[in-house]
C-alpha positions in Angstrom: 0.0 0.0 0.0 1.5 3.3 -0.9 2.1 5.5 2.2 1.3 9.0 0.5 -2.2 8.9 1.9 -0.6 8.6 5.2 1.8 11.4 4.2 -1.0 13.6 2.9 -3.0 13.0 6.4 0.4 14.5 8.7 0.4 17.3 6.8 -3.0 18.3 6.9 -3.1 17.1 10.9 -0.8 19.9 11.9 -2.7 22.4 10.2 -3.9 23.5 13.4 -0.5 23.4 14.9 1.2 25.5 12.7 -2.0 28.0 12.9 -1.4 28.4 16.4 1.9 29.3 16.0 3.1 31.7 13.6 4.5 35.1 13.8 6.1 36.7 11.7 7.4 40.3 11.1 10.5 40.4 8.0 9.5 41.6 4.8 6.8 43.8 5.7 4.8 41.0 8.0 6.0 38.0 5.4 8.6 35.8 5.9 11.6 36.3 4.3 11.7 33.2 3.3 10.0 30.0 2.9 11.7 26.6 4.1 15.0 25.8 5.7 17.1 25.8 2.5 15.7 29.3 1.2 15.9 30.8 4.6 19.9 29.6 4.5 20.0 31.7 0.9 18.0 34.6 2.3 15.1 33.7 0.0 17.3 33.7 -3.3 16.3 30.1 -4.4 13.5 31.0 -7.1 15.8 29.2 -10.0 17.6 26.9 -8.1 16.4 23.1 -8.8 19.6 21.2 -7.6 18.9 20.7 -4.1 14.9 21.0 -4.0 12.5 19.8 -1.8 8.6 20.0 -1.4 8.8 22.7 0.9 10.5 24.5 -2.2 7.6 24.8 -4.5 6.0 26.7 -2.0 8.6 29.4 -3.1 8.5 28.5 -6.9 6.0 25.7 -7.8 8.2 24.6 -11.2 10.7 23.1 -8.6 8.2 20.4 -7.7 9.6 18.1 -11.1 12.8 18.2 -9.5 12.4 16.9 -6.0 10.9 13.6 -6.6 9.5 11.0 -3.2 9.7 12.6 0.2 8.8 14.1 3.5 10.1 16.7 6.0 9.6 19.1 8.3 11.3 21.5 10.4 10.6 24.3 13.2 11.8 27.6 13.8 12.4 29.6 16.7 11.8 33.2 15.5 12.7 36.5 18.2 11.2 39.8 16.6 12.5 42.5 19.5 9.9 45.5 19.0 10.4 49.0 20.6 9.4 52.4 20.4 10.2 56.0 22.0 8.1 59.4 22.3 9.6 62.5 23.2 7.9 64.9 24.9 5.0 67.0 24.0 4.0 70.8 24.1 0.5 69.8 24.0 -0.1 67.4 26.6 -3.5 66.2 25.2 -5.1 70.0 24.9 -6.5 71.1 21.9 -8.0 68.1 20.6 -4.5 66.3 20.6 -4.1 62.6 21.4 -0.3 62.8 23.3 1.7 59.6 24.0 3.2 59.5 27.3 7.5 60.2 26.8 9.8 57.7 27.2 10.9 54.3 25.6 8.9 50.8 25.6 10.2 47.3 24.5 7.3 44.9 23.4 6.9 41.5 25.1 6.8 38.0 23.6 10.1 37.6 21.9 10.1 33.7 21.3 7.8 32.0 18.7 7.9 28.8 17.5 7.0 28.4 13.8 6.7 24.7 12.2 6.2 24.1 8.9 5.7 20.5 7.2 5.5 19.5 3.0 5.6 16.2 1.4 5.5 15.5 -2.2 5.2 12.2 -4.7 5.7 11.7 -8.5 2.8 11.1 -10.6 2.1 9.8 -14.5 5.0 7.7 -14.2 7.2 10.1 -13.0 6.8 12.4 -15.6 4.1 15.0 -12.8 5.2 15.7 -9.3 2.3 16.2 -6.9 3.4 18.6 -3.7 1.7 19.3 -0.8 2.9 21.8 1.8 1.5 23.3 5.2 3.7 26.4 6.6 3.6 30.2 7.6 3.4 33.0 5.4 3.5 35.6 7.6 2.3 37.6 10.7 2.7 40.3 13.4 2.8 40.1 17.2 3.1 43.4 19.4 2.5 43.5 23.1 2.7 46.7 24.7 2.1 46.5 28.9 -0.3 49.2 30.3 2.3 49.5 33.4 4.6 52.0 31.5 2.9 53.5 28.8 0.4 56.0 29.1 -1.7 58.7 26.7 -3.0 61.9 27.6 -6.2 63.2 25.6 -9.8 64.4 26.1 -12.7 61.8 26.4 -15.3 63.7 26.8 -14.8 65.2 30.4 -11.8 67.4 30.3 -7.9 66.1 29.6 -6.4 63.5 31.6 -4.0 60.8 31.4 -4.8 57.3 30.7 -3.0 54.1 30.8 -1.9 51.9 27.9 -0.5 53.3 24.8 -3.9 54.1 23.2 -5.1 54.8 27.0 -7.4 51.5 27.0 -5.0 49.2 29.0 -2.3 46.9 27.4 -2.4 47.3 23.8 -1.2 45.3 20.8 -2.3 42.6 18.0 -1.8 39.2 16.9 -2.3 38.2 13.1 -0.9 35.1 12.1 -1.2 34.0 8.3 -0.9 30.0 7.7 -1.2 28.5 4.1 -1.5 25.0 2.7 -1.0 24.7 -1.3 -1.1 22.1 -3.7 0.7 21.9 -6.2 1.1 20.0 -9.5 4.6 20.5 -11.7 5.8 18.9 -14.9 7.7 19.4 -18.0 7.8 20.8 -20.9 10.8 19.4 -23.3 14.3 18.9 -21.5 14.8 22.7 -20.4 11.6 24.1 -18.9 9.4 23.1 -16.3 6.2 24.3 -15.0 3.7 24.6 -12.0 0.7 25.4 -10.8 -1.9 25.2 -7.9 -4.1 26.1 -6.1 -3.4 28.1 -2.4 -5.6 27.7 0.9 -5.5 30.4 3.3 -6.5 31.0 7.5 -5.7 33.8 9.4 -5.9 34.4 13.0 -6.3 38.3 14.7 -7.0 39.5 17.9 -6.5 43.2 19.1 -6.2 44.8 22.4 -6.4 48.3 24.0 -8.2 50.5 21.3 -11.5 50.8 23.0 -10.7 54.6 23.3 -10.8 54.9 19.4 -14.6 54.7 19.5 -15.4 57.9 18.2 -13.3 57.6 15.2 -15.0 54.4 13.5 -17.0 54.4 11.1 -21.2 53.0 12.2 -23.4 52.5 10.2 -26.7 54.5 10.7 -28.3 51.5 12.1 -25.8 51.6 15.0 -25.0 55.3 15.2 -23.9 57.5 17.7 -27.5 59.5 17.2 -28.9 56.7 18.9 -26.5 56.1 21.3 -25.0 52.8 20.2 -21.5 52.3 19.9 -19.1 49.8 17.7 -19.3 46.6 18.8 -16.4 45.0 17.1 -13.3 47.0 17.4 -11.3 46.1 20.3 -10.9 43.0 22.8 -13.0 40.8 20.6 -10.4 37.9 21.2 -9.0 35.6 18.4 -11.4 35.7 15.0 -10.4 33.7 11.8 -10.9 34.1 8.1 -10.4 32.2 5.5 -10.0 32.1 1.5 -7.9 30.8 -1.3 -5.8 32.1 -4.1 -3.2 30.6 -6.8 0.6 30.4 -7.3 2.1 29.3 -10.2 5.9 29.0 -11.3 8.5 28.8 -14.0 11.6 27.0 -14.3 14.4 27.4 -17.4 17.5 26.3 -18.0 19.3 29.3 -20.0 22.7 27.3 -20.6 24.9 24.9 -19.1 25.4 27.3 -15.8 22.6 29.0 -15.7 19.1 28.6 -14.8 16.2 31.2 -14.4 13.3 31.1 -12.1 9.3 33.1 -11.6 7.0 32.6 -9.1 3.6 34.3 -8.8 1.4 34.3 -5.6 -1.6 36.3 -6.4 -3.5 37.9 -4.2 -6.0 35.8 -1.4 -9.8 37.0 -1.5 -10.2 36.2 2.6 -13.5 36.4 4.6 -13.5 39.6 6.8 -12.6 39.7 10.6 -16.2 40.0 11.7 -15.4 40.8 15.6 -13.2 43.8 14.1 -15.4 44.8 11.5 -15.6 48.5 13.2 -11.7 48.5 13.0 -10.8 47.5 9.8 -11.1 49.2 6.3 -13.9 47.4 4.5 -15.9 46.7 7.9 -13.0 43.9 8.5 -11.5 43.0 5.3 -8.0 41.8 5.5 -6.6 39.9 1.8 -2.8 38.7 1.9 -1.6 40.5 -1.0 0.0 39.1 -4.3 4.0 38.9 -4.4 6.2 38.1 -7.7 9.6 36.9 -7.8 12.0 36.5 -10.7 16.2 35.2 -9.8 19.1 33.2 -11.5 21.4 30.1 -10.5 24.6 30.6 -12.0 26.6 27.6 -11.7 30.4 29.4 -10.6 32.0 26.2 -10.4 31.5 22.6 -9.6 30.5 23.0 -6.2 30.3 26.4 -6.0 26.9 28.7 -6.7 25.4 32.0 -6.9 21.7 32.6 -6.6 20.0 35.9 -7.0 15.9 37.2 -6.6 13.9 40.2 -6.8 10.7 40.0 -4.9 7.7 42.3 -5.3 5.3 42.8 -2.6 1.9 44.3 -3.8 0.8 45.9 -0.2 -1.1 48.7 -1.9 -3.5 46.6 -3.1 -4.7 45.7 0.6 -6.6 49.1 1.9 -6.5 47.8 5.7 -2.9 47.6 5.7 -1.8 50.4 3.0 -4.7 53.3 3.8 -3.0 56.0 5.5 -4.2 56.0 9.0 -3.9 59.9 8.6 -7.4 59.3 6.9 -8.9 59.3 10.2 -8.2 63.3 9.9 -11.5 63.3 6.9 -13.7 61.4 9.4 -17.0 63.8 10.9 -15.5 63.0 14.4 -12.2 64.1 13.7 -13.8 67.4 11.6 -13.8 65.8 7.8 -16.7 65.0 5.5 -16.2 61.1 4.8 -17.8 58.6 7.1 -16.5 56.1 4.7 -12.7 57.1 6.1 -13.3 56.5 10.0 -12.3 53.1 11.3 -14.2 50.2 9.6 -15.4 52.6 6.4 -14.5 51.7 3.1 -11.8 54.2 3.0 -11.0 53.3 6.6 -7.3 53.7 8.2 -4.8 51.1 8.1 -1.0 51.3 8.2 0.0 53.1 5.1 2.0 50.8 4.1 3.9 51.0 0.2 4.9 48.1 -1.9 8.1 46.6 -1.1 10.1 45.2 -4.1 13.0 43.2 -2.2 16.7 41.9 -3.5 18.1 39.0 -2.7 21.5 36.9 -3.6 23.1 33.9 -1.8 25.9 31.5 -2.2 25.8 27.7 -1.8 28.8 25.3 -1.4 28.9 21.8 -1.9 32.0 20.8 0.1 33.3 17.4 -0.3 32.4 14.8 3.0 31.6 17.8 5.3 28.4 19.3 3.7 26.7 21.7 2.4 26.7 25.4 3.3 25.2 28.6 2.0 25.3 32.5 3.0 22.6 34.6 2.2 21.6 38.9 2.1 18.4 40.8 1.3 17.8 44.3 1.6 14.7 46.4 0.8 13.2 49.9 1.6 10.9 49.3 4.5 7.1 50.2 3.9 5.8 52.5 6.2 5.6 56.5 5.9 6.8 58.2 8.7 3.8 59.9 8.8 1.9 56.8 10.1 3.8 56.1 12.9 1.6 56.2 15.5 -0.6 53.3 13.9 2.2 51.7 13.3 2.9 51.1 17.0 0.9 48.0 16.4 2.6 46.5 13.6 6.4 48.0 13.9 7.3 45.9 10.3 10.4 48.6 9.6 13.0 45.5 8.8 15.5 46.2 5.6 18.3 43.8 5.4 18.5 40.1 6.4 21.9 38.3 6.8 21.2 34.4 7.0 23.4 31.4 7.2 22.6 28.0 6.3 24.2 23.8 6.1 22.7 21.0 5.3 24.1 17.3 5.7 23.4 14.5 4.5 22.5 11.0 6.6 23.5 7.6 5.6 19.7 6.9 5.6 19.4 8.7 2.8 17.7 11.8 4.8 19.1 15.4 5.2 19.1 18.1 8.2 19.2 21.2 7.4 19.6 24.4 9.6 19.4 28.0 9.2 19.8 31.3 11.2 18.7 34.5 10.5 19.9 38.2 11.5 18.2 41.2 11.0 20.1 44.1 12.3 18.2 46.8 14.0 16.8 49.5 12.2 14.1 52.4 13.2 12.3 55.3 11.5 10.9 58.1 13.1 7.9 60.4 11.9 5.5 62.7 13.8 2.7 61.8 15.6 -0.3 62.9 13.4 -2.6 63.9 16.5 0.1 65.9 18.2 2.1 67.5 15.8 4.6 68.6 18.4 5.8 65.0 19.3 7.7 62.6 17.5 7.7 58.9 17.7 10.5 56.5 17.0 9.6 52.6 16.1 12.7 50.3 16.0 12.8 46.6 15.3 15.7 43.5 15.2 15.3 39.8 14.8 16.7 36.6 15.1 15.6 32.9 13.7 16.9 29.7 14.4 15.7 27.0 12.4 16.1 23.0 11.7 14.5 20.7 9.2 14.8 17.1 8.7 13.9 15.2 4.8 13.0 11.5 4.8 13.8 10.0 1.4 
């Protein structure tokens, strides 16, 4: 009896694991990379087939034809080290100003554990390759303790300071993104191969500590303020999921002897909205995981000895929950503007103002002879928030620009491999004004580790 049913049914069994476990804050909130091997090149494995293994075509489903019968998994222990300052104000919450309390905070939570688990099988007499692959996308974790922060603002009965960053208590949010995609891959003629599948989506959030936001979301008139209802789903809803699909779909070519080229599309995931943050969300809770392209080359330097390089764009903009400036809220009635549609929850709704990212990547692997295989890896990108968003970004700090990564795999008599990886982000900050207190600045800063091991039956 063939065991791929039985392989199939692991993967799918620690859906739920992986789910519960993923955070993520690199390129924006996705990985930097995807799998133990392209985590050791910094991503850079697009168009590199020698080496593959199902956890691969999640990166570039054309790899799929090259990986043949086999099953692994690995787990990663990833530290994201969020903090942020705010110097002091001359307004101190007069005025209609909405101050942050001076001084400098460090997020809590610093150790996730990330698993990830593929399998794949040949097909039509080995001339398909079916893959199947369960792992992390992305995510965002911020945890901000009421203890030490505090905001100073009018609600309603004359300025006074509250506690918590927003001044509802501890603050913060949880997304984690978790996919599972099929994948089918074949040739076509001796130097190009191809892939395709389909891609299966959930998503976790939960927000704290932005109950004092009320009067900035958007209500519909059957809830309105007129008759004294408030939003109902903005803040300490607890965990809600959503759920959709999208498609990825890869190329592989060999351009000569040396070199081989490599695309991968991911298009963008139609998900369900977060119903329990409806009121805080743009689109009354939409949140889509955007499309991403990625185009590299494998140049063969010598025999054991090779260079791989990637571009990767990230299509944030097309999200309006994460690229809407949250300096919309400034056209909503409460705030003095026209457009219901661009309080919290509207159409036109605040988010992060986040920009496309479009990030480069290159690594060099090393086939050493009895001791081996090692690789070194680099990205770098322009971060995507605006300084001008910075005091929504307090939530979701994703200011990273450069990776450094190192990677080795060896191989076991047994015919299976472990492979490790570790990541190093180095610290890196921006600082912007905050735009309801136009005499304070805010400074968000961010550095990250990952540790990670794999393990390939054969």
């Amino acid at each position: 009896m063939s065991v791929q049913p039985l392989r199939t049914a692991v993967v799918l069994s620690l859906c739920l694991v992986v789910v519960c476990h993923e955070a993520h804050a690199t390129n924006g909130y996705l990985s930097h990379a995807i799998g133990t091997r392209a985590k050791g090149l910094a991503g850079a494995s697009v168009a590199s087939a020698q080496g593959a293994t199902a956890i691969d075509t999640a990166t570039n489903p054309a790899l799929g034809i090259f990986v043949g019968e086999g099953v692994e998994s690995g787990l990663g222990l990833f530290s994201p080290r969020r903090s942020f300052s705010a110097q002091g104000s001359s307004l101190n919450g007069q005025f209609g100003s909405f101050s942050l309390g001076a001084g400098d905070r460090k997020s809590d939570g610093n150790w996730f554990p990330v698993p990830w688990v593929a399998t794949a099988w040949p097909v039509r007499n080995d001339q398909g390759n079916v893959a199947v692959a369960f792992y992390g996308r992305g995510g965002m974790n911020t945890e901000w303790d009421a203890a030490d922060s505090q905001a100073t603002f009018d609600a309603g009965s004359g300025v006074q300071d509250f506690s918590g960053v927003y001044g509802a208590g501890k603050a913060g949010v949880d997304l984690m993104q978790a996919m599972l995609s099929v994948t089918y891959s074949s040739m076509l003629g001796s130097r190009l191969s191809w892939g395709i599948g389909p891609q299966f989506a959930v998503q976790s959030f939960e927000a704290v500590g932005l109950g004092k936001t009320t009067p900035f979301t958007f209500v519909p008139l059957t809830r309105s303020y007129v008759n004294g209802a408030f939003p109902e789903h903005l803040s300490d809803e607890g965990h809600d999921f959503s759920w959709g699909w999208g498609i990825s779909a890869g190329l592989w070519m060999q351009l000569s002897e040396r070199t081989s080229f490599g695309l991968a599309w991911h298009s963008r995931m139609r998900m369900s909205r977060f119903d329990r943050y409806a009121d805080l969300f743009a689109e009354q809770g939409g949140f889509d995981i955007p499309a991403s392209l990625t185009a590299g080359l494998s140049v063969q330097l010598a025999d054991r000895l090779s260079l791989h390089l990637a571009a990767e764009y990230i299509d944030y903009e097309s999200v309006p929950s994460v690229s809407n400036s949250a300096r919309d809220l400034l056209n909503c009635p409460s705030a003095g503007g026209n457009d219901i549609e661009a309080c919290l929850g509207g159409d036109r709704g605040a988010g992060f103002g986040w920009r496309n990212m479009t990030v480069y990547k290159a690594g060099v692997e090393w086939h050493s002879q009895g001791f081996g295989t090692w690789r070194v890896g680099y990205s770098t990108a322009e971060q995507p928030l605006p300084e001008g968003d910075a005091l929504f970004n307090i939530l979701a700090p994703g200011v990273m620009e450069e990776h450094w990564t190192l990677g080795a795999a060896f191989d076991r008599a047994n015919g299976g491999r472990i492979n490790v990886a570790f990541l190093y982000a180095p610290s890196h900050s921006i600082r912007g004004p905050n735009f309801l207190d136009p005499t304070q600045t805010i400074e968000l800063k961010m550095h990250q580790y990952e540790l990670e091991f794999s393990y390939a039956w054969r």
